[in-house]
C-alpha positions, 0 to 999 in steps of 0.5 A: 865819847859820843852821847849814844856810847855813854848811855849804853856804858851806863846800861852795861854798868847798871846791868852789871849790878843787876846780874845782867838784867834791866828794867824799862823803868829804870832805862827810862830814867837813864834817860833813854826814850820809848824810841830808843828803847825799841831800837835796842831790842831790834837790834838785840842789845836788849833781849826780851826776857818778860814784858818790860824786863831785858838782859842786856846784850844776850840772854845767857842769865845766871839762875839769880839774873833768872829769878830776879827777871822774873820777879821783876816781872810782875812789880814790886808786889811780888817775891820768890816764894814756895820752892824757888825760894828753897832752893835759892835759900839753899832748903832744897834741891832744884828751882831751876825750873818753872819759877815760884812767884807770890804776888799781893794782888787779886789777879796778874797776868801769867810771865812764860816760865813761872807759877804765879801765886796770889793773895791779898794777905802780907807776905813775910819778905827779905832781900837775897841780895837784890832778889825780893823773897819770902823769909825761911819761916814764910818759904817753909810755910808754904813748902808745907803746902805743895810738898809732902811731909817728908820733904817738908822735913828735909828742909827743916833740917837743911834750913837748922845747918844752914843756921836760917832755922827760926822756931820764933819765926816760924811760930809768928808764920803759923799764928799770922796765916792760921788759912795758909794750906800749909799750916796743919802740916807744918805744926805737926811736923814742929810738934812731932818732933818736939815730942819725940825729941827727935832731929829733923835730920832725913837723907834723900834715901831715908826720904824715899824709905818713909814715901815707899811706907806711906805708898803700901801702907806700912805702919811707920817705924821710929825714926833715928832710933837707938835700940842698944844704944846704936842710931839707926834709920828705922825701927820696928820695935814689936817685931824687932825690925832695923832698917838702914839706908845705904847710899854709897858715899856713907861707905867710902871709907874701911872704917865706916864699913867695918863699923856697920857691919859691926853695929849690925853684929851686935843687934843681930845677936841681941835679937834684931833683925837688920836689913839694909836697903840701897839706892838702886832698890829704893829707886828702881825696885820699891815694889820688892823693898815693900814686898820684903818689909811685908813679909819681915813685919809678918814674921815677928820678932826672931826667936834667937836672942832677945831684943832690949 
């Protein structure tokens, strides 16, 4: 095997590690000169993917390669950070887009297709696979940030099912950056629910619901509450108002639709009033959701029945 095919077998392989990406660096230290290196990439064997960082052989990357081409990037100050680590982390949705990166240093030049984030302060970093990012605790922290409430929340919950839910950590988060622009929300939420004893668990569609509330200024109902004993996602206990969110697959089965209607029965006639709330309402029709809960909330209790 001549010379020049054994460097580009050890480039294939180290790519092959490194979810198709390599570094200058690290091509250097294989060996290879500034020459050799400018050959490739005119002749596409490596493709720019920032300055510095190449695929090897095409541009195709995976959404780790992409994330880990643009960490690299900016050296090894940075990590994935804000809601490009949620989403790699599993927390959220998303993160295929514009890419989140936390750099420690005072200033740093922009790479096509991030969103740098500067500080000076340490930052709380691990390791998804070879992919520097900020830990769950730091992610959450800075979600709290850019994101409203609801959202923040939504991630919480996702992150105590995926088991990456720290309240240890995320304490440590709170003390050590008592400035971060995240802090006052997320120790409200932590303390909301800790006071309400209260899960932390949100749908997408009870997400939109508590958005839509705060958007016509609704006053906020109780969330998972139990009135009778039954879970439901709303609930204005003074004017005796249950609000559901229904997506369609909480109704794929007979028997979660018999079960509903049958829940709804029984606070009907203890003197609740129920109303449930689609998908396709919340999304494409808020305006007439709100006008609904204005009028319901103005209407009071139901005279019939009495509500325990």
């Amino acid at each position: 095997m001549g010379p020049f095919l054994e460097i580009d077998r050890q480039i294939a392989a180290l790519a092959a590690r490194q979810e198709g990406v390599v570094t200058h660096a690290q091509l250097r230290a294989l060996g290879l000169t500034q020459r050799a290196i400018t050959h490739r990439r005119a002749s596409q064997r490596l493709v720019d993917v920032h300055r510095c960082v190449y695929a090897v052989g095409h541009d195709r990357l995976s959404p780790t390669g992409r994330r880990v081409a643009a960490v690299w990037a900016y050296g090894d100050r940075a990590s994935l950070s804000h809601r490009s680590a949620a989403a790699a982390w599993g927390l959220r949705g998303g993160g295929g887009g514009v890419l989140d990166i936390t750099v420690r240093a005072r200033s740093a030049t922009r790479r096509e297709g991030t969103r740098p984030h500067l500080t000076t302060r340490p930052v709380e970093t691990a390791r998804l696979g070879l992919l520097p990012i900020t830990t769950p605790a730091r992610t959450l922290l800075d979600l709290a940030g850019v994101l409203s409430p609801h959202h923040v929340e939504a991630a919480l919950k996702q992150a105590e099912v995926l088991e990456r839910f720290d309240l240890v950590a995320l304490r440590a988060v709170l003390a050590a950056h008592p400035r971060h622009p995240g802090r006052r929300a997320l120790a409200a939420l932590l303390d909301a629910a800790r006071r309400r004893g209260l899960t932390l668990t949100l749908s997408d569609l009870e997400i939109r619901f508590r958005a839509l509330c705060d958007a016509h200024r609704l006053p906020h109902p109780a969330v998972n509450a139990r009135p009778l004993g039954f879970r439901v996602d709303f609930l204005w206990p003074a004017a005796g108002l249950v609000v559901e969110t229904d997506g369609w697959a909480s109704h794929r089965t007979r028997a979660a639709f018999e079960e509903d209607r049958a829940r709804d029965q029984a606070l009907s006639a203890a003197g609740y009033r129920v109303v449930r709330f689609t998908h396709r309402q919340l999304v494409d029709d808020p305006a007439a959701v709100a006008a609904t809960l204005v009028a319901l909330l103005a209407a009071g209790r139901p005279r019939a029945g009495r509500a325990t």
